[in-house]
N, C-alpha and C positions, 0 to 999 in steps of 0.2 A: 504494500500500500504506500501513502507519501514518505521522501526520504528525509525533511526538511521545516521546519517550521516557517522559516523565512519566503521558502520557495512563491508564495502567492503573497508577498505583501504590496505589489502593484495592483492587487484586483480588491484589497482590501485595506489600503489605505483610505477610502474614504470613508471609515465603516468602522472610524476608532472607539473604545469602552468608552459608553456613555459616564462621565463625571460623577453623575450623578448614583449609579452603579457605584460605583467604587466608594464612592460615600456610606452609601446606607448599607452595602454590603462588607464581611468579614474579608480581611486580605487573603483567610485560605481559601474562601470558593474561588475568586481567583487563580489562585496557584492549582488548584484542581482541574480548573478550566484551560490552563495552559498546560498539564500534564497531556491533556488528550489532542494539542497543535492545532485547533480550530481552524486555521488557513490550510492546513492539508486537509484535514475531516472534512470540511466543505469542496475540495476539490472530486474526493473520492465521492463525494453523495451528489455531487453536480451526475458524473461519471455513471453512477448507478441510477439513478434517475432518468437519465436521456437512453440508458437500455434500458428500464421498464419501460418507458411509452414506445422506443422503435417494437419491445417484443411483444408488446401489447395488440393481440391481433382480433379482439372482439371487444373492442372500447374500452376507455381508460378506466381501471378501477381505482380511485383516487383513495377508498381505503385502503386498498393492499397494496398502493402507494406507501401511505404513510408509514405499511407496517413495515414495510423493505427497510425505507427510508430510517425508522428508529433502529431496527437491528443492525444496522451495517452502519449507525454513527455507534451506536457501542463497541461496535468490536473495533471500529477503527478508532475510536479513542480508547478502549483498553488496550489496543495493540500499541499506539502511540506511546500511551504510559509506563508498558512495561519495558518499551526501545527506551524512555528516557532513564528510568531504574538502569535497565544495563547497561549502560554509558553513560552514567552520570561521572562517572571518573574524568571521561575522555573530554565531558564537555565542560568540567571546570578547565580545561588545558586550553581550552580556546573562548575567543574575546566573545565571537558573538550567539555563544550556548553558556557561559561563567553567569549568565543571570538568573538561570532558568531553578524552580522550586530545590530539585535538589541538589547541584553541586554552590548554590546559594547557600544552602545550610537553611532554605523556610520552611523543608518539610522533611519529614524522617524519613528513609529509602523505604523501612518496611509498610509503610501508611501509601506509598506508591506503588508496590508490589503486588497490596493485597485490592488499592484500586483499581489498577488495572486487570488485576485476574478476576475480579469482581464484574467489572465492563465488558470484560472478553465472554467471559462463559455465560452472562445474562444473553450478551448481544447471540451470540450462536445459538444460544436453547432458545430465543424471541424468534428468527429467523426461522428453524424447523417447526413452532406452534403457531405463526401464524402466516407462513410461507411455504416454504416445502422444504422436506430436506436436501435437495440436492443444493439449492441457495444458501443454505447453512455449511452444508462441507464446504461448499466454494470459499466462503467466508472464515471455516476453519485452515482451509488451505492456504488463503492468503496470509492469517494469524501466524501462522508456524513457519512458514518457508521466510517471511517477513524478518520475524524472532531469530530463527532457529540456523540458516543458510544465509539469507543477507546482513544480517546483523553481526554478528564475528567476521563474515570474511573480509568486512572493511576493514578491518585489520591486516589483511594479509594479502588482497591482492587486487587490482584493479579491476578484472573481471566484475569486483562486486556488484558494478553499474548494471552489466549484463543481467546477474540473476535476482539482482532489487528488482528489473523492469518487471520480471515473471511476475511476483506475485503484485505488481504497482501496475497489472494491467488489468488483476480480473472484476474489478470493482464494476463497469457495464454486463460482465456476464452474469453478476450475481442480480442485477435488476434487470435481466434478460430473462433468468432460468425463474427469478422469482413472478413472471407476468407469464410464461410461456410454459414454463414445465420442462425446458428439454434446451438441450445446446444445439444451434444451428450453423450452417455453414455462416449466413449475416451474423450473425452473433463474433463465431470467430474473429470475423473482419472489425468488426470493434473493438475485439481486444486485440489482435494487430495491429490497429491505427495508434491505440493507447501505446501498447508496447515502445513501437519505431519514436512516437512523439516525446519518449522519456528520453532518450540520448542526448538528444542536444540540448535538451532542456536540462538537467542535471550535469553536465558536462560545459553549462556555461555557470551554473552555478558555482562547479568545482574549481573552475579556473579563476571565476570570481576571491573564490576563497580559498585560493591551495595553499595560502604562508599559515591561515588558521587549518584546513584540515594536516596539514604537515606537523604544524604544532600539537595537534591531537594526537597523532600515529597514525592516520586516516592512510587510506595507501590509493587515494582517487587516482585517476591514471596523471593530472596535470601534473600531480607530487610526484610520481613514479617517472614522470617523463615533462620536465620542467622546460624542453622547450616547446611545447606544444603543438607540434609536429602530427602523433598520433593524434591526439585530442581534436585538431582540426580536420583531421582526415574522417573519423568518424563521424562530426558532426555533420559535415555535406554528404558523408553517406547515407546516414538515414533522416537525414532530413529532404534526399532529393526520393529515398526509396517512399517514403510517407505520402509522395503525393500518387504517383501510380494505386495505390493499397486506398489511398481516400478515398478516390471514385469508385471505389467498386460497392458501395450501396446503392448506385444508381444504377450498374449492372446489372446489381444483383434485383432490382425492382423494388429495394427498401425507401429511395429517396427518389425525386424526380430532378428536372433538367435543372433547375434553382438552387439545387444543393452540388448539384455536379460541377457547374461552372463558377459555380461560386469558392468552391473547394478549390476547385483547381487554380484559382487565382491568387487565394488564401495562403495556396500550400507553395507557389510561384515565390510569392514573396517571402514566405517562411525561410525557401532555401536562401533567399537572397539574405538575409540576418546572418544564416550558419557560415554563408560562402565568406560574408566580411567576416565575420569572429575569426574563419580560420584562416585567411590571410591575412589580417591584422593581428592577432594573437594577444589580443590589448584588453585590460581589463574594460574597458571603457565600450566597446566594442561587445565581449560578451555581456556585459547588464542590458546592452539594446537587443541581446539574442533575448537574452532570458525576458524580458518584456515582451515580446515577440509573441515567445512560447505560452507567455501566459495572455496574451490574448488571442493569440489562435486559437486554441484549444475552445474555448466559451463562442465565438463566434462559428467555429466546426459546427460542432453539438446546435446549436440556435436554428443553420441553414436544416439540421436534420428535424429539428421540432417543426418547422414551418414548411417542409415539403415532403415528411412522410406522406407512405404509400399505402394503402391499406394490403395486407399483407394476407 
């Protein structure tokens, strides 16, 4: 699921804790609320959201919407919770995670342990009782490979980005399987589109920030490969493979002409962000990728809300 707290805060800077919040509320429901990265949990339920209605193929159930919608913010804010437990170490080592509840010292590692494990196993049993289970393993699937495989091996090797993308892609399939019942070939291509769209997106991030993931132990590939060489060769590779893979819901008869050409002009300029970051190699350069990525992404998704197809 998301790698990053920061990662959306162009889509949510306008959207800061109301003042007044923060007055009448305790500073730990805060800290609570930041355990679970609210700009990624919103990303992922954007994500799963826009696959329930493409997999929605006999009108929109706006309640088993919302049931999707609450199980899959629990397990992605418990999931969130328990990646910041186990890296609380690594994120006091760097400037812009040293503030977060606990390598701060505002909350006790075990009090984020046991709410995260709390969020997790709610969200996943909410999911099977008011959804199906296949939507539920999906969501245990992401929980664990998220934890269990992406999360150590950013310690150890650069690939991490690779198999972060696997489980940061299946958040449309699980509001696919949860309106549908079943994985389809359109389905897949949702979570392909997801998949390819994390690379450059996380990959402008990392460069943004390789003197802090460096300082953490992080083994992003910019650290790994500080001239940026690989990092930019990836980045136009799947950021040019994205746009072929985006039109195919209008192949596939999921989206019509409106979504097609629309994408394809979207996905045009998208390359055109990743091709400047990799020959410019400048920080300055990837924060306008990473902008980019985070408004592609939401303008993607919107061309597909407004010219689905009935399926």
């Amino acid at each position: 699921m998301s790698k990053d707290t920061q990662t959306l805060q162009p889509l949510v800077a306008a959207c800061p804790p109301a003042p007044l919040l923060r007055r009448v509320c305790p500073a730990w429901v805060f800290d609570y609320a930041e355990l679970t990265k609210p700009s990624v949990t919103m990303l992922i339920l954007m994500s799963t959201a826009v696959g329930f209605y493409l997999g929605s193929a006999r009108g929109l159930s706006i309640l088993l919407l919302a049931h999707t919608v609450i199980g899959t913010a629990l397990v992605a804010g418990g999931t969130a919770a328990l990646n910041e437990f186990w890296e609380r170490d690594v994120d006091a080592k760097m400037l812009r995670t040293r503030d977060r509840p606990l390598p701060a010292g505002r909350m006790l590692p075990w009090k984020a342990l046991c709410f995260g494990i709390t969020l997790s196993l709610i969200g996943v049993l909410y999911l099977a009782w008011r959804t199906n289970l296949l939507a539920s393993l999906l969501a245990s699937l992401t929980l664990g490979s998220y934890l269990f495989l992406y999360t150590p091996m950013k310690k150890r090797t650069p690939l991490c980005t690779l198999i972060g993308a696997f489980p940061g892609a299946i958040p449309p399939l699980i509001g696919w399987v949860a309106a549908r019942g079943e994985i389809t070939l359109a389905a897949g291509v949702l979570y392909l589109m997801l998949f390819l769209w994390q690379f450059p997106h996380f990959l402008a991030i990392a460069w943004i920030y390789r003197e802090d993931y460096a300082r953490g132990g992080i083994a992003m590939l910019p650290v790994v490969e500080p001239d940026g060489e690989s990092t930019g060769r990836q980045i136009v590779i799947f950021s040019a493979a994205l746009i072929p893979i985006s039109l195919l819901p209008s192949l596939l008869g999921v989206t019509g002409l409106v979504y097609l050409f629309g994408t394809l002009i979207l996905g045009v300029a998208f390359l055109h962000f990743g091709a400047r970051a990799a020959m410019a190699r400048s920080t300055m350069q990837a924060r306008r990728l990473l902008q980019a990525s985070v408004v592609y992404l939401p303008l993607v998704y919107g061309l597909m809300l407004i010219d689905k197809k009935s399926l």
